[in-house]
C-alpha positions in Angstrom: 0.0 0.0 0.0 1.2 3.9 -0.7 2.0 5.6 2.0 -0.5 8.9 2.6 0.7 11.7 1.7 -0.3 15.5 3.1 0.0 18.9 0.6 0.2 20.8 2.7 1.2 25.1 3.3 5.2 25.4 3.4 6.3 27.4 6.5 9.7 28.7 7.7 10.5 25.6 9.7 10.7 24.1 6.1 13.5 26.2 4.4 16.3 24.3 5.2 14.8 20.7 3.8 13.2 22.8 0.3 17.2 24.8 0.3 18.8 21.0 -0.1 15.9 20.0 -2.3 16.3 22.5 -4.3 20.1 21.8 -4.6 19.6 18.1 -5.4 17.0 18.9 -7.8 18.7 21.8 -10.3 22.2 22.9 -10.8 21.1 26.2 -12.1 18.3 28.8 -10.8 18.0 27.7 -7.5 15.8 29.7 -4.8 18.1 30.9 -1.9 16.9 30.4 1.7 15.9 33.7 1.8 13.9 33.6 -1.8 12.1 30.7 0.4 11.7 32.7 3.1 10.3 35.8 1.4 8.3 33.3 -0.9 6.7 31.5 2.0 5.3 34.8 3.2 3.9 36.2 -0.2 3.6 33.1 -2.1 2.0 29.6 -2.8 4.5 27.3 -1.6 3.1 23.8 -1.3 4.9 21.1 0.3 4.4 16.8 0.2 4.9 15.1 3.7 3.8 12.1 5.9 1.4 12.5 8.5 3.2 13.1 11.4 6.7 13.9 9.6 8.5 16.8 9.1 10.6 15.1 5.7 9.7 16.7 2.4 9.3 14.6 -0.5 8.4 17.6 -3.0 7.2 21.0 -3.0 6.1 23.9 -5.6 5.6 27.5 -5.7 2.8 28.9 -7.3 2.8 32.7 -7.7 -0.1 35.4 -9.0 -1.1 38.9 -9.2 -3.7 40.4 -7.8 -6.9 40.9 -10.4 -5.1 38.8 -12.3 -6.6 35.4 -13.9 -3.4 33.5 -14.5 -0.9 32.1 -11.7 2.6 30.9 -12.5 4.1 27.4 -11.4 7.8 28.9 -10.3 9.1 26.1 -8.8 7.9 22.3 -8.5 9.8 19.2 -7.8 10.0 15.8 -6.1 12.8 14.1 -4.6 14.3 11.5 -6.4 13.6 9.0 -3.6 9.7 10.0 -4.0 9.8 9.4 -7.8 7.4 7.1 -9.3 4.0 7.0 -7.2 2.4 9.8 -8.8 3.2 12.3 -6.4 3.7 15.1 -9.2 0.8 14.6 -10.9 -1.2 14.9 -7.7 0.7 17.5 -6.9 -0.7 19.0 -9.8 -4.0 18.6 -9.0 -3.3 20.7 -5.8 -2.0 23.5 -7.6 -5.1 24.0 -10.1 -7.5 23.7 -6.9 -5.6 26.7 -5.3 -5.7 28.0 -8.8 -9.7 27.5 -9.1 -10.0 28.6 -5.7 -8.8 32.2 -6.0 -10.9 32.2 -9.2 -8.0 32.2 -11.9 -8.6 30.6 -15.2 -4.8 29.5 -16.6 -1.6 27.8 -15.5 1.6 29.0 -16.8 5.2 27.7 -16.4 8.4 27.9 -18.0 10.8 24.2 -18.0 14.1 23.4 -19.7 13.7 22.3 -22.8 16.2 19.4 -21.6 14.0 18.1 -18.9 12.2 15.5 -20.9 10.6 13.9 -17.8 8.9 17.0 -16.9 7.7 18.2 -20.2 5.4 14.8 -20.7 4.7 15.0 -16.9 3.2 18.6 -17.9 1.7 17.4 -21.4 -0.1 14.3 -19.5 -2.3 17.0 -17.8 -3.3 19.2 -19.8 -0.1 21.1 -20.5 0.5 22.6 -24.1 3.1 24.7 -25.5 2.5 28.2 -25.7 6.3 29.9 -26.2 9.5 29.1 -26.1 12.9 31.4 -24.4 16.4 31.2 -25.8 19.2 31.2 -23.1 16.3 31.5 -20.5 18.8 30.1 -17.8 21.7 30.9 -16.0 23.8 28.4 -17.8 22.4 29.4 -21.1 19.9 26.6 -21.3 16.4 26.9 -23.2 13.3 27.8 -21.9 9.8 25.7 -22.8 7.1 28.0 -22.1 3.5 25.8 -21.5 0.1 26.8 -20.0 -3.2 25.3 -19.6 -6.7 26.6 -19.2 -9.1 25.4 -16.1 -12.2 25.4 -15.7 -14.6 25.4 -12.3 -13.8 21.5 -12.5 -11.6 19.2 -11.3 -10.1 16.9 -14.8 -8.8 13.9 -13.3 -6.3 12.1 -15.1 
């Protein structure tokens, strides 16, 4: 059986744990413990756990603008360790609630255009291509710009 898994609201005690996260998940663009920080405070920032454990197995920022109907995946990853039990996807889910909830209408996101994994991950729900960003990176890398439209329903995949 899966273990349970809690989405749940990021919060300071967290930084450390999503500051080595983010370090074992990119090797460019990384948030800074005090980008966490900051983002904690005037952001989205969604973390996985286990009842009754402090570990995190994923995480992802979402961001938005006031009278605005888009918000903007910034960040979103899961450990390696967590791979594989459809964590992301769910994690996915959670995002376009909070998304639906504050009564915005589209998904944005920008991912490398290396990250193969990621890019079906995003296509399988819903995802499409919408752009695309030249040296978008600190280390020069490409940019895949994607976005998909909700709405007032949950699509279950």
């Amino acid at each position: 059986m899966k273990a349970d898994y809690l989405f749940v609201p990021a919060c300071e005690a967290d930084i450390d744990q999503l500051a080595a996260l983010e370090v074992d998940l990119f090797h460019t663009d990384r948030c800074s413990r005090k980008t966490f920080r900051y983002l904690i405070r005037h952001a989205q920032v969604v973390v996985i756990k286990r009842p009754g454990d402090t570990e995190i197995f994923g995480y992802a920022i979402l961001l938005g603008r006031k009278n605005s109907r888009k918000m903007r995946i910034y960040s979103f990853g899961i450990a390696a360790a967590a791979r594989g039990n459809g964590l992301a996807g769910r994690l996915l889910e959670v995002l376009e609630d909070i998304v639906r909830a504050k009564k915005c209408s589209m998904l944005t996101l920008e991912v490398s255009d290396s990250n193969v994994a990621a890019i079906g991950l995003y296509k399988k729900h819903g995802f499409a291509q919408c752009g695309f960003r030249l040296g978008y990176y600190e280390d020069g890398g490409h940019a895949i710009l994607m976005r998909k439209t909700l709405d007032g329903t949950r699509n279950r995949q």
